[in-house]
N, CA, C and O of each residue as an XYZ file, in Angstrom:
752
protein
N      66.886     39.770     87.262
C      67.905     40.749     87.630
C      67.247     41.787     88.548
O      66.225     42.395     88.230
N      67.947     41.962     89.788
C      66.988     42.767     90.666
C      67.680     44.219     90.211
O      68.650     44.212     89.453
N      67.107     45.482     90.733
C      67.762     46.648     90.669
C      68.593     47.077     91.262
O      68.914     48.216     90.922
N      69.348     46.472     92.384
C      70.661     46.294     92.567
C      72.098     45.508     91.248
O      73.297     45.769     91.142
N      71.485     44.841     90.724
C      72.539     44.156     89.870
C      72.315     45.469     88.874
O      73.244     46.237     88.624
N      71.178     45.614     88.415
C      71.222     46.584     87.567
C      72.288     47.737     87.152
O      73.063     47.948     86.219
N      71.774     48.561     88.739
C      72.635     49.898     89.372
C      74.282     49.635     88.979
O      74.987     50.197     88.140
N      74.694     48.155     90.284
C      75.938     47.620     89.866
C      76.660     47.954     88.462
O      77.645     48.623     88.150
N      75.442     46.953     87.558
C      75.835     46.910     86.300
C      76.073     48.427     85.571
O      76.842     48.747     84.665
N      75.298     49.056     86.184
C      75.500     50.119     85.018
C      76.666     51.464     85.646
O      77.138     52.473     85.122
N      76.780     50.865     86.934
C      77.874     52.087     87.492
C      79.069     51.080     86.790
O      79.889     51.950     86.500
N      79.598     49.968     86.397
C      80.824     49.348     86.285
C      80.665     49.638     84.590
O      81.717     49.601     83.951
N      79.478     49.904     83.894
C      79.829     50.312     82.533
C      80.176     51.645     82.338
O      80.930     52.074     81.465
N      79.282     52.613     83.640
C      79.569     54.038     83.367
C      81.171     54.625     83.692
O      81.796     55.604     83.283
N      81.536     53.348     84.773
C      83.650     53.806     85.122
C      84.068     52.891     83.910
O      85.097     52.485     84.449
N      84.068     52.359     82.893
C      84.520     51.924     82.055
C      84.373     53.045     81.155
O      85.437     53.525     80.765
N      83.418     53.522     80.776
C      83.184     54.067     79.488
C      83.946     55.813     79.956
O      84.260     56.639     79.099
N      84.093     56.017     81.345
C      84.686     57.401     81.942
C      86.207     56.997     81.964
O      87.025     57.913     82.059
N      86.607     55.820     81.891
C      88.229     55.689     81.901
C      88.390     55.815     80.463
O      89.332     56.562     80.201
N      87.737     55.295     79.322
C      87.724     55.307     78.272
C      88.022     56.462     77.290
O      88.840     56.608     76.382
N      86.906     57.333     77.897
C      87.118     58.815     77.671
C      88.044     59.552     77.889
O      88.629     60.261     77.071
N      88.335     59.389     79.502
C      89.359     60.229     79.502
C      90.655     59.931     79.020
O      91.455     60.867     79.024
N      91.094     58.657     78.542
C      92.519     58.513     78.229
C      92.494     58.778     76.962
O      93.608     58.475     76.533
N      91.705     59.260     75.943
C      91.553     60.489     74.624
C      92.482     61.919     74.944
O      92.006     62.732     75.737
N      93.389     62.106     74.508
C      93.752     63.707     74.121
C      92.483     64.605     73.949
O      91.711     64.423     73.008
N      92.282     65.632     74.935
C      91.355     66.802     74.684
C      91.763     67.694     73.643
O      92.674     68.319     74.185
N      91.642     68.150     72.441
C      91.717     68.844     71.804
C      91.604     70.005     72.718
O      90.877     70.020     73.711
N      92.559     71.222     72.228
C      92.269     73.009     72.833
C      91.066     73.183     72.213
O      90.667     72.655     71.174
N      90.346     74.209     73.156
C      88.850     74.805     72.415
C      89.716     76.135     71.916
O      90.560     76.727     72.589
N      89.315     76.432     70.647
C      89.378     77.572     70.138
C      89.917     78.793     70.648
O      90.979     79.413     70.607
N      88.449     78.930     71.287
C      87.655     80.366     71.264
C      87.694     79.922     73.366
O      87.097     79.032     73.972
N      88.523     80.857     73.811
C      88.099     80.938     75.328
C      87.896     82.484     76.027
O      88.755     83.365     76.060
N      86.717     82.544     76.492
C      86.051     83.549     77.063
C      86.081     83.613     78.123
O      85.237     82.985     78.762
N      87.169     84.486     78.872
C      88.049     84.807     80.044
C      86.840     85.513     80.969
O      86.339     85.074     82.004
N      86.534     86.770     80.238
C      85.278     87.391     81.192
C      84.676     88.270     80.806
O      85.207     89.131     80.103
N      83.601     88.304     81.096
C      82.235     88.884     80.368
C      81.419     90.205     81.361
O      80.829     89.810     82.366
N      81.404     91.708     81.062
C      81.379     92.488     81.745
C      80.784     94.275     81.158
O      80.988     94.787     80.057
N      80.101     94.809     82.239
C      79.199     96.177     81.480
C      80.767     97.135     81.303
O      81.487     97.527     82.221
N      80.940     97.304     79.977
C      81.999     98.318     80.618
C      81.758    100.031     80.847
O      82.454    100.887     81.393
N      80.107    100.093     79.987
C      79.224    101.358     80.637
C      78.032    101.028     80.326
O      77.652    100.025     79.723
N      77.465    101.852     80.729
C      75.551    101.899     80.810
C      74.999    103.520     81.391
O      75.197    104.261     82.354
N      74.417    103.503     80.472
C      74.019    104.887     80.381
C      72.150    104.926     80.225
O      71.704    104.695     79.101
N      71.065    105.244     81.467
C      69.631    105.305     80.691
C      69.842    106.608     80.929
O      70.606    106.975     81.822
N      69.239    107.369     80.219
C      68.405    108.774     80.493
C      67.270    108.999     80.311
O      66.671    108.413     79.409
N      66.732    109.797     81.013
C      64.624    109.811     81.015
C      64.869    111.297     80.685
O      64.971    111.861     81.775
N      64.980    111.993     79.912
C      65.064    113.854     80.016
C      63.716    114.723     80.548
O      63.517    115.697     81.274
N      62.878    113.738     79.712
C      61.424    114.410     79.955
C      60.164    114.098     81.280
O      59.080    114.584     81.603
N      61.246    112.783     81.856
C      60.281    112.404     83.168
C      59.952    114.420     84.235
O      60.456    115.503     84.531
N      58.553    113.409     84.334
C      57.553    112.449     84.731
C      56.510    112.344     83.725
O      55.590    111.528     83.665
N      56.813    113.335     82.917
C      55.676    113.069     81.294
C      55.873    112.299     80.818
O      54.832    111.717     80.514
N      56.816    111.767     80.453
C      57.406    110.695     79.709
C      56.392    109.486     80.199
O      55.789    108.753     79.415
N      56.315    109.413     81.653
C      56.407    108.197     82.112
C      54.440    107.941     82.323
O      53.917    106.826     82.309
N      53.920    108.832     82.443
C      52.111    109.406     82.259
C      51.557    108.344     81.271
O      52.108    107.926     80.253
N      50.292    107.979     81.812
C      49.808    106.871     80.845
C      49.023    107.540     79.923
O      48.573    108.649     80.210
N      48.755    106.925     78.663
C      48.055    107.520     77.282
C      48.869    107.696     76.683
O      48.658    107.625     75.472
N      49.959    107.954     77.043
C      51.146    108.202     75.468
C      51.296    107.154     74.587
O      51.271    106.017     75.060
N      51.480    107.334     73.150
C      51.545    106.475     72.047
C      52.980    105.968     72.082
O      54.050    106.481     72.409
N      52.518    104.471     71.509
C      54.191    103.630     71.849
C      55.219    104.308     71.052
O      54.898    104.802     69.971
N      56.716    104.398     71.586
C      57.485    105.526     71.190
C      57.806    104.107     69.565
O      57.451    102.955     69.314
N      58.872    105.462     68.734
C      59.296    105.042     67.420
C      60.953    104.819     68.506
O      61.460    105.645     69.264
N      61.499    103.184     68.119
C      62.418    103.084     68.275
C      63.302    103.575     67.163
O      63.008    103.527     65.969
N      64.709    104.178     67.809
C      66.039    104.019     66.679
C      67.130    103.132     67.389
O      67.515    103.455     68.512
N      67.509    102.297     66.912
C      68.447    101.328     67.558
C      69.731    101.238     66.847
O      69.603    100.821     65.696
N      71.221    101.577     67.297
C      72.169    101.038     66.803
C      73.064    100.355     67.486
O      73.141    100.505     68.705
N      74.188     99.174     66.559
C      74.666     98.373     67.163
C      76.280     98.684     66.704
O      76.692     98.479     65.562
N      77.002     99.150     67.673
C      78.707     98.921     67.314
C      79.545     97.271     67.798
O      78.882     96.535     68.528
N      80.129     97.075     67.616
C      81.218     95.985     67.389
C      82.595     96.579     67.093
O      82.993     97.233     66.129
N      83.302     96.095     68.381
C      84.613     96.882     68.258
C      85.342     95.292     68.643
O      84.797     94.275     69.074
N      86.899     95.583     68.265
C      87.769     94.319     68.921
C      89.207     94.800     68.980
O      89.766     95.182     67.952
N      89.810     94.790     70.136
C      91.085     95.518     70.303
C      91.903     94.224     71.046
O      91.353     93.528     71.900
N      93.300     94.009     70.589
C      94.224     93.463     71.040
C      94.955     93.850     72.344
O      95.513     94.927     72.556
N      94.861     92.775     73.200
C      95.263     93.112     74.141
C      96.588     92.292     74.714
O      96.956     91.188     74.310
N      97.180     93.038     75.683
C      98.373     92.198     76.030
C      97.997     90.632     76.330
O      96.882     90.111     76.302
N      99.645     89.864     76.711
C      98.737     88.488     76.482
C      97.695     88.707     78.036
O      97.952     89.505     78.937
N      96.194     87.497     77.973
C      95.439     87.947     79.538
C      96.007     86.609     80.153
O      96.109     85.708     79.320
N      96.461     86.240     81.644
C      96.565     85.469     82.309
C      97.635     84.495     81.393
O      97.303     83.336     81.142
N      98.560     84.884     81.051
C      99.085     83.730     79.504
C      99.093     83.206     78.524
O      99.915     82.508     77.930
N      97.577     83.752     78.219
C      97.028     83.250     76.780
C      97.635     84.084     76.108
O      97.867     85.204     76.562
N      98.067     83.652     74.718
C      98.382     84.509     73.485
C      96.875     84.946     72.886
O      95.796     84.496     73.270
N      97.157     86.182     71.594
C      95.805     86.032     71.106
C      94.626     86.617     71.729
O      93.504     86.365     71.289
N      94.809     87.373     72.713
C      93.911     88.094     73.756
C      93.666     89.630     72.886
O      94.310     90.534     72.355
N      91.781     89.051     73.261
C      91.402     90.186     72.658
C      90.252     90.780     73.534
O      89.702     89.943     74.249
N      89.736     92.175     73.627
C      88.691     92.838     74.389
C      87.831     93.227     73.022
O      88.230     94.090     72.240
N      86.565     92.458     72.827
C      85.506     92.535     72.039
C      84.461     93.378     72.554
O      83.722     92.845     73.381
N      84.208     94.726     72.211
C      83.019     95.181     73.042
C      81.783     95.240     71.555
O      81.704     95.430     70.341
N      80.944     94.889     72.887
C      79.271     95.362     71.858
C      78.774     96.586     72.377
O      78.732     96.905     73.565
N      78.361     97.320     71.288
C      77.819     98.707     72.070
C      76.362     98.896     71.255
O      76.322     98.740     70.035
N      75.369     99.188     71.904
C      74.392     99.353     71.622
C      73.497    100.771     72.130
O      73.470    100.918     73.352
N      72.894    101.636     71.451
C      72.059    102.624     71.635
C      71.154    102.624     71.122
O      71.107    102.726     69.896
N      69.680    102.461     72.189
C      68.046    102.845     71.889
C      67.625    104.028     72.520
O      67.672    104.313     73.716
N      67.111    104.833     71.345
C      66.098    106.265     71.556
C      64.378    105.579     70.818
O      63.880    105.103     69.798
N      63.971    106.117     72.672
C      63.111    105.722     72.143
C      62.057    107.484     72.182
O      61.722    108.097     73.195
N      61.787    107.862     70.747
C      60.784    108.892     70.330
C      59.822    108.814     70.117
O      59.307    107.928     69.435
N      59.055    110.111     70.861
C      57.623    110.382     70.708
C      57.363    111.974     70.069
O      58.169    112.901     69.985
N      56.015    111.914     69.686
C      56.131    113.643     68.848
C      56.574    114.650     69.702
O      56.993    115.718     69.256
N      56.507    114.357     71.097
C      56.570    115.828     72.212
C      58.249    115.207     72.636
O      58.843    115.743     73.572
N      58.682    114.442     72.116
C      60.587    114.780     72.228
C      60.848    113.208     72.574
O      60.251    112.285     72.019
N      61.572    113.102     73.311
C      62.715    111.696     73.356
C      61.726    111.349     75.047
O      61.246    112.044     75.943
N      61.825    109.989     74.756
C      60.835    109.460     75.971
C      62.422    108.706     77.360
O      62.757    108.950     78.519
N      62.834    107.882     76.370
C      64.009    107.080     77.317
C      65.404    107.543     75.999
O      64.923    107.838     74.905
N      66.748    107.595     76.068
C      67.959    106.891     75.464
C      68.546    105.848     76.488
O      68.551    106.320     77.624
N      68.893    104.952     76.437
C      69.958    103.955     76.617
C      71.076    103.209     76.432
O      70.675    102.093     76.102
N      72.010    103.219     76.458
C      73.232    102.864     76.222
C      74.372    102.160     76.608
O      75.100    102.794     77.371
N      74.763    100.981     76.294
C      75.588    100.131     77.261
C      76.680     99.355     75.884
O      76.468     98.917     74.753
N      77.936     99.526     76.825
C      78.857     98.715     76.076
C      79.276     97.341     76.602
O      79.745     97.345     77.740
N      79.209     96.421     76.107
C      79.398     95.192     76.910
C      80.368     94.962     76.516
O      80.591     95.337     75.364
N      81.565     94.148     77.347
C      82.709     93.564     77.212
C      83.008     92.150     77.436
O      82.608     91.406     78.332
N      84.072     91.839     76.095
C      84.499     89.998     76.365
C      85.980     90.130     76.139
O      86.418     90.401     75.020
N      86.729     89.951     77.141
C      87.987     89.303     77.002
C      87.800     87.985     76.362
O      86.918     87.344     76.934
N      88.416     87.281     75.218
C      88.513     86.101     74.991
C      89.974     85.818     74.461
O      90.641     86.841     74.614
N      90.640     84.896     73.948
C      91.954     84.677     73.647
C      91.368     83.312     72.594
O      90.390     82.625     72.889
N      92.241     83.119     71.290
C      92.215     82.242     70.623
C      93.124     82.217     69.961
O      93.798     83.059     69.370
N      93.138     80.628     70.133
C      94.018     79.689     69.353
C      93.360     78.790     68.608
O      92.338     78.111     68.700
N      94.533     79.038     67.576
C      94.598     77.808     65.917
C      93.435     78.169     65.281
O      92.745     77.269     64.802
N      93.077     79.350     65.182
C      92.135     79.921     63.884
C      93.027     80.366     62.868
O      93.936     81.127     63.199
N      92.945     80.119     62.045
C      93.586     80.733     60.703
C      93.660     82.446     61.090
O      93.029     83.058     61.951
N      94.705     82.958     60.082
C      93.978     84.721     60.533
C      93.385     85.033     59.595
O      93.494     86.227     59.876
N      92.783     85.053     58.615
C      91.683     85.397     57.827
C      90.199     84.649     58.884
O      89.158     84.770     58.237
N      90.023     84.138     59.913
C      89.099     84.435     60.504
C      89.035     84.717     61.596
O      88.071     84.362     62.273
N      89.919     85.351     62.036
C      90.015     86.155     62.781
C      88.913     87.790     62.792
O      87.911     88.290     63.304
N      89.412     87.904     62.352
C      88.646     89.241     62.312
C      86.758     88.941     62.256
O      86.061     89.478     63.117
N      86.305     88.314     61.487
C      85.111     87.108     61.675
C      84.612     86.631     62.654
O      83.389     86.725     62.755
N      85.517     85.832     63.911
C      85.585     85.394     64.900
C      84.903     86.436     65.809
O      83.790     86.350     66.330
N      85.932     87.583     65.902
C      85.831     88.567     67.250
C      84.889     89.341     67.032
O      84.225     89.644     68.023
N      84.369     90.106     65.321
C      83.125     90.684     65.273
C      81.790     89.835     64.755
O      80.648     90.261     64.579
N      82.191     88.812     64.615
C      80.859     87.965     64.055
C      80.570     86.822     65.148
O      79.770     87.095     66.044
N      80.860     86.220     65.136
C      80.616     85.256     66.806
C      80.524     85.268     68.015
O      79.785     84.592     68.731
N      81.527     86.302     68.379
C      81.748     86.901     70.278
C      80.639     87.713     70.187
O      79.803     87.304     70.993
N      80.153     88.891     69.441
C      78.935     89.482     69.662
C      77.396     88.841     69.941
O      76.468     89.245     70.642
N      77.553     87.635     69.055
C      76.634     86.604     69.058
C      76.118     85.908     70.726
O      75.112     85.615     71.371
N      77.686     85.921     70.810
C      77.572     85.178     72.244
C      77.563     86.042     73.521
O      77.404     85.597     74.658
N      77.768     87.433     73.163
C      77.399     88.486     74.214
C      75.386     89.071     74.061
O      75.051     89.673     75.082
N      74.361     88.957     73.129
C      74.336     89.941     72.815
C      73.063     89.382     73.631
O      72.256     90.242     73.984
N      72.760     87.902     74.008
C      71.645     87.778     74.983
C      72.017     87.792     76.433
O      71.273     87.304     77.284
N      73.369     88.449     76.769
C      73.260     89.116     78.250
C      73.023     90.582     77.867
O      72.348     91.061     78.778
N      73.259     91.469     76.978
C      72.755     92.564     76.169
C      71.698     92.512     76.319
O      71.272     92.952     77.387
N      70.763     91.966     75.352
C      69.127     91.963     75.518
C      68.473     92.459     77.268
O      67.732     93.292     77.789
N      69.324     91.330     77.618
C      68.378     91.029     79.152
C      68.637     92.709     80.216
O      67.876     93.419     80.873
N      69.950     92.741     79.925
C      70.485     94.019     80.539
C      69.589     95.180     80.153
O      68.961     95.800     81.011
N      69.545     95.397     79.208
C      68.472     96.454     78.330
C      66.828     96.158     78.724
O      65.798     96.797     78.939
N      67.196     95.070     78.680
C      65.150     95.124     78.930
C      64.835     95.255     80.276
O      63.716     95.578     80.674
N      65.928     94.979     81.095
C      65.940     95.240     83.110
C      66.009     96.793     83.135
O      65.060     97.239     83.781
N      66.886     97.831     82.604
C      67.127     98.548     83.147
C      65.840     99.281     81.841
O      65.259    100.094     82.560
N      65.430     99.351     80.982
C      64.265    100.246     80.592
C      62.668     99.832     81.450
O      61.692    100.567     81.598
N      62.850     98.483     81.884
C      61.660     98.252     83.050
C      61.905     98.700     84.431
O      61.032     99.259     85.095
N      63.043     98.465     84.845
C      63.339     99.198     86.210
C      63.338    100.612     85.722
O      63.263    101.144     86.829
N      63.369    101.715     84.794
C      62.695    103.004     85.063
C      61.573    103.524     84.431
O      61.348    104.657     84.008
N      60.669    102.149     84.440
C      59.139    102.727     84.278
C      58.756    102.466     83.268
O      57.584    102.741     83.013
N      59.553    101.853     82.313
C      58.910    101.641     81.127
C      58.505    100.172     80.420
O      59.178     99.271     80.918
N      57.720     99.775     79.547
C      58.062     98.498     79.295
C      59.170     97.887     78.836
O      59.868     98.436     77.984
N      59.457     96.714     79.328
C      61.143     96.425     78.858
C      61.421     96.501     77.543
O      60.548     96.429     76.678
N      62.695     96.657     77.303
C      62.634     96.926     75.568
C      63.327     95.397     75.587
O      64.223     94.950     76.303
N      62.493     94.731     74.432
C      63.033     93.243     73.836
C      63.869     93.455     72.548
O      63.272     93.336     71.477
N      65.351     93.794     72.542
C      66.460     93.771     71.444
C      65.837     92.592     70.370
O      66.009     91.430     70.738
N      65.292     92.755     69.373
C      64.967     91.398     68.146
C      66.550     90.942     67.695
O      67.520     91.611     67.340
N      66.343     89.528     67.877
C      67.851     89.289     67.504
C      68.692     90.042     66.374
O      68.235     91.059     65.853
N      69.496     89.703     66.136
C      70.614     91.226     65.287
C      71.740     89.987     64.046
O      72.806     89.501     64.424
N      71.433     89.861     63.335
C      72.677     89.560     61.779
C      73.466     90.244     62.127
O      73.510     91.461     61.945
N      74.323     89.488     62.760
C      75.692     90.300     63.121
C      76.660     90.020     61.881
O      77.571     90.823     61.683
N      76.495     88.841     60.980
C      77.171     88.863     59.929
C      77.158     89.272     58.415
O      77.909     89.108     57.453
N      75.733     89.993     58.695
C      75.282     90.992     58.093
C      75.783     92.419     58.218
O      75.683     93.232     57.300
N      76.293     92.667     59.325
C      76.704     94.098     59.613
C      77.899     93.489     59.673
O      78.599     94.475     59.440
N      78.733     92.517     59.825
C      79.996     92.658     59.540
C      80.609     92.298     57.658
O      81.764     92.365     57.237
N      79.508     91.981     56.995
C      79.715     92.064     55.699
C      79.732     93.488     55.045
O      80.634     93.948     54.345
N      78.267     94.249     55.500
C      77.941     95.527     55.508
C      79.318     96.112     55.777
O      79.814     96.670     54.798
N      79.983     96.105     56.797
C      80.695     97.317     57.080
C      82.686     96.425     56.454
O      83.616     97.142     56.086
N      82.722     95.803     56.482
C      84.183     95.035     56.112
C      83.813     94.674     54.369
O      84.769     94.339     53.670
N      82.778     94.738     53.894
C      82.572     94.441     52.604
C      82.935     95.438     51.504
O      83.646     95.370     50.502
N      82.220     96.346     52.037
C      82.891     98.119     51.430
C      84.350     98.526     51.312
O      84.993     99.104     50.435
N      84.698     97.930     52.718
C      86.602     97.953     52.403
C      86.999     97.757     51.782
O      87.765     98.526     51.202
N      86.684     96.138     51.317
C      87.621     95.705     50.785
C      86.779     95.468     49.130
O      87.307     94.695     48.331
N      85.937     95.939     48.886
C      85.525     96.552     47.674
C      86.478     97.415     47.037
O      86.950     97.239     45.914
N      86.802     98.611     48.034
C      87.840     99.708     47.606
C      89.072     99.057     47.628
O      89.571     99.154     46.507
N      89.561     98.635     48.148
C      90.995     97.662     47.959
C      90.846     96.906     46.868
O      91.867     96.771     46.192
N      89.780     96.321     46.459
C      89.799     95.572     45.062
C      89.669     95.877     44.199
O      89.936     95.300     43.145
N      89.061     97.227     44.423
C      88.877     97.574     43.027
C      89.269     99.148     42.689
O      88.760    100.232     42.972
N      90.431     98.726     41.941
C      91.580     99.683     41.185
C      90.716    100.912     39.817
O      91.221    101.836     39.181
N      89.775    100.549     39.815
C      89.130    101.121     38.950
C      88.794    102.347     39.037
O      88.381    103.048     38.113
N      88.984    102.710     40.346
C      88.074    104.343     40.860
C      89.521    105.571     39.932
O      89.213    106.704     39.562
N      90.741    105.085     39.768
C      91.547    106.151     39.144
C      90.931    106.012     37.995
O      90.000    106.764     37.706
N      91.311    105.124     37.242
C      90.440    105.125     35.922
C      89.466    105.660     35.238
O      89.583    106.332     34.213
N      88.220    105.290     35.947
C      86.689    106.117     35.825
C      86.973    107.672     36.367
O      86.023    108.447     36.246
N      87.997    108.101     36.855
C      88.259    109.783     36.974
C      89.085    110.224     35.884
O      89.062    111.322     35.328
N      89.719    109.362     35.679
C      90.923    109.717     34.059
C      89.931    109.487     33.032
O      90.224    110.307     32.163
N      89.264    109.054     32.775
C      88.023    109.009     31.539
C      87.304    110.346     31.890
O      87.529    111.347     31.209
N      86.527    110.373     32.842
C      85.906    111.898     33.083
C      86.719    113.131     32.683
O      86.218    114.108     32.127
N      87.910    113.023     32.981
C      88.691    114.120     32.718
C      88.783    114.589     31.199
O      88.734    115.676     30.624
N      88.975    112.933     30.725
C      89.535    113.572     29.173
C      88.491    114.162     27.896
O      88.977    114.589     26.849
C-alpha cells in the first residue's frame, strides 16, 4: 500500500466518520459566555518613588475576593442572561505604609439554559468566577509588573469555599428557627 492509497484511505474514512457526526442532534451547551471584560482597574503607588527603592522587605499581602451576579435583560436573545463580576483587591504593606493597592472588577455576560434553579446561583458564583479568574491573575500580575514591581501571582482561590462560606450562613439562619427560642429561655 503506497502512501497515496493510504492518505486516500484515510480522507474517505475521515468524510465518513464527519457525515456521521454531524447527522447527531447537538445538544445546547449550558453555560454560554457572551463576553468577557475589565469593567474597572484601579493600581495606586501612594508612596512612589520609595516604594519602588531597592532593599525594601517583601511587602505583607491582604487580598480580597468579591463575586457578584446580576440579571440582566435578555443579551442578544438569550433568556437567562446574567453579568457575573469578579472583584478583587491587593494591598500590598510594608512597616513605612502601603507599597502598591490594586483593584479590578472583571466582567462575564453569560446566559444559561436547562440548569435546574437550585444551581443556579452555584453556577454564576461558583463556576463563571472559576472561568474568569485566570484572565484575573494575568491582568494583576501585568499591571503590578508594569509599575515596578514584581508581578503579583493570585494562588488559585476555592471559590466554592467562599460561596459555601458566605451562602452557608444564610441559609443556616433560615433553617434554623431556634434563635427565638434560645432568647425566650434567656428571658425567663
Amino acid at each position: 500500500m503506497s502512501n497515496k492509497d493510504i492518505q486516500e484511505e484515510a480522507s474517505e474514512s475521515d468524510v465518513i466518520a464527519a457525515e456521521q457526526h454531524s447527522s447527531k442532534p447537538v445538544d445546547r451547551v449550558p453555560v454560554m459566555i457572551h463576553a468577557q471584560y475589565i469593567k474597572d482597574l484601579s493600581f495606586e503607588n501612594p508612596n512612589a518613588p520609595q516604594s519602588l527603592w531597592p532593599g525594601k522587605k517583601k511587602p505583607v499581602m491582604d487580598v480580597n475576593f468579591n463575586m457578584d451576579a446580576k440579571k440582566i435583560d435578555d443579551f442578544q436573545g438569550y433568556k437567562n442572561s446574567y453579568e457575573v463580576v469578579l472583584g478583587v483587591q491587593a494591598t500590598a504593606k510594608r512597616e513605612e505604609g502601603i507599597a502598591f493597592i490594586v483593584e479590578i472588577e472583571f466582567g462575564m455576560t453569560v446566559s444559561l439554559d436547562d440548569i435546574p434553579p437550585e444551581q443556579v446561583r452555584p453556577m454564576l458564583l461558583i463556576e463563571m468566577p472559576r472561568y474568569a479568574f485566570p484572565f484575573v491573575r494575568q491582568i494583576v500580575a501585568n499591571v503590578t509588573q508594569q509599575a515596578g514591581f514584581m508581578p503579583l501571582l493570585l494562588t488559585p482561590v476555592d471559590f466554592k469555599g467562599f460561596y459555601v462560606q458566605r451562602y452557608g450562613a444564610i441559609q443556616k439562619k433560615i433553617q434554623d428557627p431556634g434563635d427565638k427560642s434560645k432568647k425566650d429561655k434567656k428571658s425567663a
